[in-house]
C-alpha positions in Angstrom: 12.2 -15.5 6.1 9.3 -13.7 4.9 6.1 -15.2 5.1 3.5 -14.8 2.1 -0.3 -15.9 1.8 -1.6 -15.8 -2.0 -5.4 -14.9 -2.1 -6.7 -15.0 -5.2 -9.8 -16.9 -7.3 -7.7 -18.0 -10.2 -6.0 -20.7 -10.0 -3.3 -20.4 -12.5 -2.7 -17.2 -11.0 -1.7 -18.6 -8.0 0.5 -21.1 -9.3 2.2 -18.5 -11.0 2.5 -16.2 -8.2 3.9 -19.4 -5.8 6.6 -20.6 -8.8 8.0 -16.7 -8.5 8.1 -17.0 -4.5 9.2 -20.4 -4.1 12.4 -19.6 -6.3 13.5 -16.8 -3.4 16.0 -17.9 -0.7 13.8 -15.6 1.9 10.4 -15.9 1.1 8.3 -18.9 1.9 4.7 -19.0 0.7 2.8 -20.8 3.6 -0.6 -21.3 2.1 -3.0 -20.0 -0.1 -7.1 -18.7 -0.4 -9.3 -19.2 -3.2 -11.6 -16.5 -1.5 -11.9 -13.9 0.5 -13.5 -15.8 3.3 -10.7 -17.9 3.2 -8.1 -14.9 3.0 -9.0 -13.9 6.4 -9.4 -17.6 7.8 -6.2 -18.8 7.0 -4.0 -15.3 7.5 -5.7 -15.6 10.8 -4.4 -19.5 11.2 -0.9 -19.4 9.6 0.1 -15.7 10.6 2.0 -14.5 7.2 3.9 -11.3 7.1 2.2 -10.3 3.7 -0.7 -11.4 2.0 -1.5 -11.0 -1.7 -4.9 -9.7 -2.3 -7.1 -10.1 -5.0 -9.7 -7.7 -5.2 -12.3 -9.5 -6.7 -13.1 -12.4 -5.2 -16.7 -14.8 -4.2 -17.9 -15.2 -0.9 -15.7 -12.0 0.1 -14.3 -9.4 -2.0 -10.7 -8.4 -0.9 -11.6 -4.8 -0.1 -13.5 -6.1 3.2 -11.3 -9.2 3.5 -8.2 -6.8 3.7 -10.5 -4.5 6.2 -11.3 -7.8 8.6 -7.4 -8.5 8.8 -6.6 -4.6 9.9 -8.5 -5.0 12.6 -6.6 -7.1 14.2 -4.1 -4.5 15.0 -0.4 -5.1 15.8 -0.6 -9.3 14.2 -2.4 -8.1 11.1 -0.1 -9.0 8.4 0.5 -6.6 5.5 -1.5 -6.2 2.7 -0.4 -6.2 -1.2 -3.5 -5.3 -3.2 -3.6 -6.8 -6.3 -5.4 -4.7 -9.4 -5.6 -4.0 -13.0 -5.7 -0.3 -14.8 -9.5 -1.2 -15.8 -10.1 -1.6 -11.9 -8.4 1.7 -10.8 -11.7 2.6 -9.0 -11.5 0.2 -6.4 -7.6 0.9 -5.0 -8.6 3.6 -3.2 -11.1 1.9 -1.2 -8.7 -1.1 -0.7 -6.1 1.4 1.0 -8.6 2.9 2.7 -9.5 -0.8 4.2 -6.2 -1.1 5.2 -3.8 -2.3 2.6 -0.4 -1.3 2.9 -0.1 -0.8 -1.0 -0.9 -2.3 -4.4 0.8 -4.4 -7.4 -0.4 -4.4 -11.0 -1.5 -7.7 -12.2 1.3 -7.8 -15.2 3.8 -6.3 -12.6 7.4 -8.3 -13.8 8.5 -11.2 -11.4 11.4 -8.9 -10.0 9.3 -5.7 -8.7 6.6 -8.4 -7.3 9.3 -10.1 -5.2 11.4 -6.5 -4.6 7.7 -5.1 -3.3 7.3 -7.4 -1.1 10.5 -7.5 0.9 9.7 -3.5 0.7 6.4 -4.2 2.3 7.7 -7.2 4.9 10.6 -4.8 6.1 7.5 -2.2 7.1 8.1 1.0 4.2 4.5 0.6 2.6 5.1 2.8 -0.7 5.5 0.5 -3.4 7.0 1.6 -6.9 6.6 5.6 -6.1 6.3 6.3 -10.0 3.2 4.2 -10.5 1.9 4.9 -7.1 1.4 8.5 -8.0 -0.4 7.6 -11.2 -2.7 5.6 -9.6 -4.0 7.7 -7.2 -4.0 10.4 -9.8 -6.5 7.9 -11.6 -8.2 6.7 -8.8 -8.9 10.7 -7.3 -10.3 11.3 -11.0 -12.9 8.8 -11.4 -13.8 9.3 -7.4 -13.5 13.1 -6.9 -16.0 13.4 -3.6 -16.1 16.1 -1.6 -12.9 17.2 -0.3 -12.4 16.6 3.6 -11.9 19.1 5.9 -7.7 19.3 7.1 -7.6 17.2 10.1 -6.5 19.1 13.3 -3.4 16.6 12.6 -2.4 18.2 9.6 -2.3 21.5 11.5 0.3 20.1 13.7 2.7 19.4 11.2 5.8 22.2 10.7 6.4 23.5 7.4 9.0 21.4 6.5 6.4 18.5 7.2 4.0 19.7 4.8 7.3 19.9 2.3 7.7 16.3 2.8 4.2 15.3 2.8 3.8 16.9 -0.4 6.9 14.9 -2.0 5.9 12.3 -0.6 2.2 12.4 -2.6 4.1 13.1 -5.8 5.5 9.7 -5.3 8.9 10.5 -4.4 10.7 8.0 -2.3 13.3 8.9 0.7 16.6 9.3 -1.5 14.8 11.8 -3.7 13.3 13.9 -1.1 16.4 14.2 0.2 17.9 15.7 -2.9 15.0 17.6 -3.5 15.1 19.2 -0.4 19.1 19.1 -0.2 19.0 17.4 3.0 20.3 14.1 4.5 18.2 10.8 3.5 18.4 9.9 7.6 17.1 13.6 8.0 14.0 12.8 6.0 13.1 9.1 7.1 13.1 11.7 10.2 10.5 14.2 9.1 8.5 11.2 7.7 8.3 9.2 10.8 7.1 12.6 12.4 4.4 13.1 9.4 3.3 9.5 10.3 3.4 9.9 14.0 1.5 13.5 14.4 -1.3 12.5 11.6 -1.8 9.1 13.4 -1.9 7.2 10.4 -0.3 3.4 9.7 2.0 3.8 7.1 3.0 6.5 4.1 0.2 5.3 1.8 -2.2 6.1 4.1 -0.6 9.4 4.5 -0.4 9.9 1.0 -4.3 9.5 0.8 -5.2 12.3 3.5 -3.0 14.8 1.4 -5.1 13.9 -1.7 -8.5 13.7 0.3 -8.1 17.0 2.0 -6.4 19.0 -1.3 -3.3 19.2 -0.1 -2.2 17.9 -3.0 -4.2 17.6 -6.6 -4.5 14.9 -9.4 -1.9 15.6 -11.7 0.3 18.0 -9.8 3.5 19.2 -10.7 6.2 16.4 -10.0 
């Protein structure tokens, strides 16, 4: 049974999310938070596997409610950011606080429940397709200066970098694999070794280093 904690200021919004949950055989909805505050307080309390996040939200925005729950480490439940096309700006900073990926507000009732078994069974890349469009958007309207490649990325073969790449274009396992014309076991390989040897949580995060240090560009080829 997966374990889901709704955070969001708008009530009707998380009555609708709960009627969506509640009709799933294996996910439970074990309480809810009307603010960020309350987010942290009550994923702290209940221990859910996932928690829906708002993003703006009184007391405490869900940016640094989503960055007081990662630092809890190994019980820090995973985090579904919840956002809008008008709000593009702020998903970047919400992964960079820790979320373990993002939903659009009007996502349909069947990829909201899909993402979140995704999410709860640990692959953090939700809906590839509109993951790569978002960050395209978000690296847009928050250029910054590139970073300087990580001594981690130096570590990683060739074939790494491949992977990482296709990966950033928002490609999931199965079509790596036929991209590359390799097994799909072969390539949940090369991306645990991507994960492993940057040091980083999950493949969203590693997607975000290959846009912050140009490894990849807005808009690439895909």
């Amino acid at each position: 049974m997966i374990r889901v904690l709704i955070a969001d200021d708008h009530e009707l919004m998380r009555n609708g999310l709960r009627a969506i949950l509640d009709a799933q055989q294996d996910i439970e909805v074990i309480g809810e938070a009307e603010h960020g505050a309350q987010a942290v307080e009550n994923a702290i309390r209940l221990h859910p596997d996932v928690v829906i996040m708002d993003i703006r939200m009184p007391r405490l925005d869900g940016i640094e409610a989503t960055r007081r729950l990662a630092v809890q480490g190994e019980k820090a439940p995973k985090v579904l950011v919840l956002t809008t096309f008008d709000l593009d700006e702020y998903v970047m900073e919400a992964i960079r606080a820790g979320a373990s990926g993002f939903l659009l507000k009007d996502t349909p009732p069947e990829d909201l429940v899909e993402a979140i078994r995704v999410v709860a069974a640990g692959d953090a890349l939700l809906s590839p397709s509109v993951t790569r469009r978002l960050l395209d958007q978000v690296a847009r309207v928050l250029p910054g200066p590139e970073r300087p490649a990580p001594a981690e990325l130096t570590s990683l073969t060739e074939r790494e970098l491949e992977v990482l790449r296709l990966m950033a274009r928002g490609l999931s396992n199965a079509e790596i694999a036929e991209e590359l014309v390799v097994g799909e076991t072969t390539v949940k390989t090369h991306v645990s070794r991507v994960l492993m040897k940057l040091n980083v949580r999950d493949r969203v995060q590693a997607v975000v280093l290959a846009y912050e240090t140009g490894l990849v560009h807005p808009g690439a080829a895909g």
